[in-house]
C-alpha positions in Angstrom: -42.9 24.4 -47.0 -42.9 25.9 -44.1 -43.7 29.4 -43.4 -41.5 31.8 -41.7 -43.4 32.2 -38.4 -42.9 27.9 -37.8 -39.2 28.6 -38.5 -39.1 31.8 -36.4 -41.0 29.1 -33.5 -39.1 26.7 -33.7 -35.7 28.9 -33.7 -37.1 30.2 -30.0 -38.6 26.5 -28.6 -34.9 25.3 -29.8 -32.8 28.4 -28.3 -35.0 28.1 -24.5 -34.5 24.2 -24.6 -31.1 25.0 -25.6 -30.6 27.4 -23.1 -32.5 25.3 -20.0 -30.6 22.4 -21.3 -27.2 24.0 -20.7 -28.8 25.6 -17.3 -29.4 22.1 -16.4 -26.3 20.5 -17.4 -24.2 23.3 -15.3 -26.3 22.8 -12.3 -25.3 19.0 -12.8 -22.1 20.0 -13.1 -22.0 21.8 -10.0 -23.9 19.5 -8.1 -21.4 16.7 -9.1 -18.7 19.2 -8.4 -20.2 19.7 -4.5 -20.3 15.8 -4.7 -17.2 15.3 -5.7 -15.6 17.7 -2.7 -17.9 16.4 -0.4 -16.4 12.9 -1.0 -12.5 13.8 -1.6 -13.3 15.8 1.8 -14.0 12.2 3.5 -11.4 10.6 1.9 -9.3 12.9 3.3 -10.5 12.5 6.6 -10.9 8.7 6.6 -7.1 8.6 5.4 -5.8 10.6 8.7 -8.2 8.3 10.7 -6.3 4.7 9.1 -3.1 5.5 8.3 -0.4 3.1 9.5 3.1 4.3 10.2 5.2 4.1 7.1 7.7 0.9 6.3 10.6 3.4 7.0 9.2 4.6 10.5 8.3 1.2 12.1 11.7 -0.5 10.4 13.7 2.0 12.1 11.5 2.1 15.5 12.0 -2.0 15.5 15.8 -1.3 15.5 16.0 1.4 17.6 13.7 -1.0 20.3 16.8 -3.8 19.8 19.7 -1.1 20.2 21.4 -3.2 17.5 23.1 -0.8 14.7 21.7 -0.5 11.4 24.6 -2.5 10.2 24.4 -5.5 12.3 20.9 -5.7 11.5 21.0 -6.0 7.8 24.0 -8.3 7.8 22.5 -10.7 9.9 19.2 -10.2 7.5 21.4 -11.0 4.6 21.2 -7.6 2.7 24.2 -5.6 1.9 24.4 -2.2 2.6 23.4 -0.4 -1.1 19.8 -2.3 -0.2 19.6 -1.5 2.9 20.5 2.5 2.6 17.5 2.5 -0.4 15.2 1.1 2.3 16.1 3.7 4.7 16.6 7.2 2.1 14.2 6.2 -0.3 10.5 6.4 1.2 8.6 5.2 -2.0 11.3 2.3 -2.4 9.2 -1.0 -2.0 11.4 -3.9 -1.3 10.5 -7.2 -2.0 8.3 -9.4 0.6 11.2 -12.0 1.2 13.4 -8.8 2.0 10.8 -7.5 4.7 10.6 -11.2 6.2 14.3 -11.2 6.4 14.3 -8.2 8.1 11.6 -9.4 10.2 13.8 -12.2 11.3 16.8 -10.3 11.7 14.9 -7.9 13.9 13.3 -11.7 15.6 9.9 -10.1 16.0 7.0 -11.8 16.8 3.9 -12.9 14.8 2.3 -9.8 15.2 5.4 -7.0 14.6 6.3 -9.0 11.5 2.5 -8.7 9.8 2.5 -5.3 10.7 6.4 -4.5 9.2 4.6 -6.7 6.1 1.3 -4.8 5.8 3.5 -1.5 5.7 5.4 -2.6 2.8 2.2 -3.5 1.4 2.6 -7.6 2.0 0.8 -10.2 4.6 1.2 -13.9 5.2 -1.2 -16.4 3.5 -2.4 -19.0 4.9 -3.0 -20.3 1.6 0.8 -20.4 0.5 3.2 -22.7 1.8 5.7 -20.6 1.6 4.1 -18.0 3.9 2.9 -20.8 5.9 7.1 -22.1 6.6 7.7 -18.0 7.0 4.8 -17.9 9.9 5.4 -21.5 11.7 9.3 -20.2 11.6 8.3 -16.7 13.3 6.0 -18.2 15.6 8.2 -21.0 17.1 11.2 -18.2 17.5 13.4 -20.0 14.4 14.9 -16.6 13.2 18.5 -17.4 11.8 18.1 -16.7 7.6 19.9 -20.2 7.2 17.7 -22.1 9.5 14.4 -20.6 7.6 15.8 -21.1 4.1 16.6 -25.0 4.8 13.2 -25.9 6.3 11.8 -23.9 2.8 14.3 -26.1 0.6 12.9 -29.0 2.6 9.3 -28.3 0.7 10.8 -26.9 -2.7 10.4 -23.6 -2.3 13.1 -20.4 -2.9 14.8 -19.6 -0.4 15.0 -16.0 1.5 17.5 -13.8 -0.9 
């Protein structure tokens, strides 16, 4: 058995460990805190350095640039007005890509307006997909009429724009 004085040792060797032990776990803590700020801090930064205008903000500079009203635009993009007023009121609304290439063609950018309209909406062309391929060769040779684009993407069996 062990003597009171052991006991009465190992109480205090337990208590300092203890006590450096939760020492060194706060100054972990507080070093991961100062990490953690540091990093949200670049985060931050590098976010105002990248951001891209929003969908809403380059849809509705595209058709201010045509002086084409909002209703002429989606009509001739084939969306009806209850779509169309989402898009523009509800800035976390995500519409779907085949709605951003008809606008795209509605609005007959090029090649580059339209993959920047898609990448705001959080979409791209692949050049693995036929479909995007049809979408791109379409936008690229100036074929922008909805009926137009949905025949040649029958022709190769795919769904057509909306």
């Amino acid at each position: 058995m062990l003597n009171e004085k052991i006991l009465k040792e190992i109480e205090e060797y337990i208590q300092s460990h203890f006590i450096l032990e939760l020492q060194s776990v706060s100054e972990n803590i507080s070093y991961k805190g100062l990490e953690k700020n540091i990093a949200q801090s670049e985060i931050h930064q590098f976010i105002e350095e990248n951001r891209k205008p929003t969908l809403q903000s380059l849809l509705f500079r595209f058709i201010d640039r045509t002086g084409a009203s909002d209703p002429e635009i989606y009509k001739k993009a084939g969306l009806d007005r209850k779509l169309f007023s989402k898009i523009r009121s509800n800035p976390n609304y995500r519409p779907r890509k085949q709605t951003i290439i008809a606008l795209a063609l509605a609005l007959e950018l090029n090649i580059n307006e339209a993959d920047e309209l898609l990448q705001a909406a959080g979409y791209s062309l692949s050049q693995s997909q036929t479909f995007d391929l049809v979408i791109e060769y379409c936008i690229k040779n100036q074929i922008y009429n909805i009926h137009d684009v949905n025949q040649a993407l029958q022709h190769f069996q795919l769904k057509p724009l909306l």
